[in-house]
N, C-alpha and C positions, 0 to 999 in steps of 0.2 A: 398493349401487349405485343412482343417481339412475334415474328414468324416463325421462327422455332418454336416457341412456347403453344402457339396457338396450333402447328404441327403437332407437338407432345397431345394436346387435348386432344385432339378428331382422331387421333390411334388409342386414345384412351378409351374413345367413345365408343372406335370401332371394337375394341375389342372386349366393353361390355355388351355390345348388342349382340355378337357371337356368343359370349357365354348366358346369353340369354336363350339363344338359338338354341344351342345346347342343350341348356337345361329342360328346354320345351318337347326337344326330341326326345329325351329320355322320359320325361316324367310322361309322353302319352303314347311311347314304343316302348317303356322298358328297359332291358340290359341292350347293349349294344355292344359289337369292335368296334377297335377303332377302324378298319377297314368298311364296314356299316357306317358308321359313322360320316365318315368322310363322303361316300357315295349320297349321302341324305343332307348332309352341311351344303350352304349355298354360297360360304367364304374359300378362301384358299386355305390349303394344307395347313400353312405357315399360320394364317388366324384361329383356324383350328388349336394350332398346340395352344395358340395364347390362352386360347378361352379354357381351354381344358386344367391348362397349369392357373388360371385367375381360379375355375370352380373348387380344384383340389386346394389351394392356398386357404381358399375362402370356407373347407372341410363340406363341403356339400356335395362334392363325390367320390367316390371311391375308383380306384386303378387296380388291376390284377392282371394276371398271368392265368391265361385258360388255356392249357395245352399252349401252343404257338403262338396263340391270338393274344391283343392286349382289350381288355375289358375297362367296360364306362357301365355306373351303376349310381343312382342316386342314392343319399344317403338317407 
């Protein structure tokens, strides 16, 4: 296996064990922002969106508009 390839895995990786992170925060706090959110996440910003855009691809959460805020909800 090439170094890039093997690079491509370990961001793959990382960024299902964020959306596992994720999904863990939601399912035992509930609705969250993403400002919430981010202050409770233990990855960066940028792994954050990963994981957010893999859960919502993978339809297991939902995104909204609450006033200003942006909303995280499991489905």
């Amino acid at each position: 296996m090439t170094q890039v390839r093997e690079q491509e895995i370990a961001i793959n990786v990382q960024v299902g064990n964020a959306a596992g992170e994720v999904w863990r925060l939601l399912d035992q706090g509930g609705v969250h922002s993403l400002t919430q959110m981010k202050k409770k996440f233990s990855g960066t910003g940028e792994l954050l969106g990963f994981a957010v855009g893999w859960l919502a691809r993978e339809d297991k959460l939902e995104i909204f508009k609450k006033k200003r805020a942006v909303v995280l909800r499991l489905k």
